[in-house]
Phi, psi and omega in degrees: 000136163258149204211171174276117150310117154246158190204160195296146227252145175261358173299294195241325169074046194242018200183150237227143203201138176322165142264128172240146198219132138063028196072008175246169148285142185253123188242125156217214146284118190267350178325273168346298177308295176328293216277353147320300184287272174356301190297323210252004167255133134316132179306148178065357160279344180290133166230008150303309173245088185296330186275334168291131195158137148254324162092002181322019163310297201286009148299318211301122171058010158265154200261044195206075165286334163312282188301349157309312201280339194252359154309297164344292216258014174239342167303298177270000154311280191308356171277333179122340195279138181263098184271160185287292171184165231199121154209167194220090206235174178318303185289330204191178180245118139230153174241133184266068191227143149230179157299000000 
């Protein structure tokens, strides 16, 4: 799927601000981007979609990866995306999704 390319704001990097090229918005593929976001919003900060979000801060020292994974992949379900598999290791999260 194509989309507005967003990137970290350059002051502070606290805020999430278009990309512009050449005096347009820069449209590409957005899959990656999406599912960034999805992992990384809290239920309720979106506040068009108060239900989107994994908060996967709040992985950090819990002992219950099913329910990551399986938060995860019901998440970006609700995106729209037809996920593949969801894994979940020592090093990283990967998914396995398109549009």
């Amino acid at each position: 799927m194509k989309g507005m390319q967003l990137t970290w704001g350059a002051a502070d990097g606290q805020y999430l601000e278009p990309v512009v090229r050449n005096g347009t918005l820069a449209v590409d593929d957005i899959l990656r981007q999406n599912q960034a976001l999805i992992l990384t919003l809290h239920k309720g900060e979106l506040k068009e979609r108060p239900a989107v979000g994994v908060g996967i801060s709040d992985m950090l020292l819990d002992n219950d990866p099913i329910y990551w994974r399986t938060a995860i992949k019901e998440q970006l379900e609700m995106d729209g995306q037809r996920v593949g598999s969801v894994k979940i290791t020592h090093t990283g999260i990967q998914i396995e999704a398109t549009y």
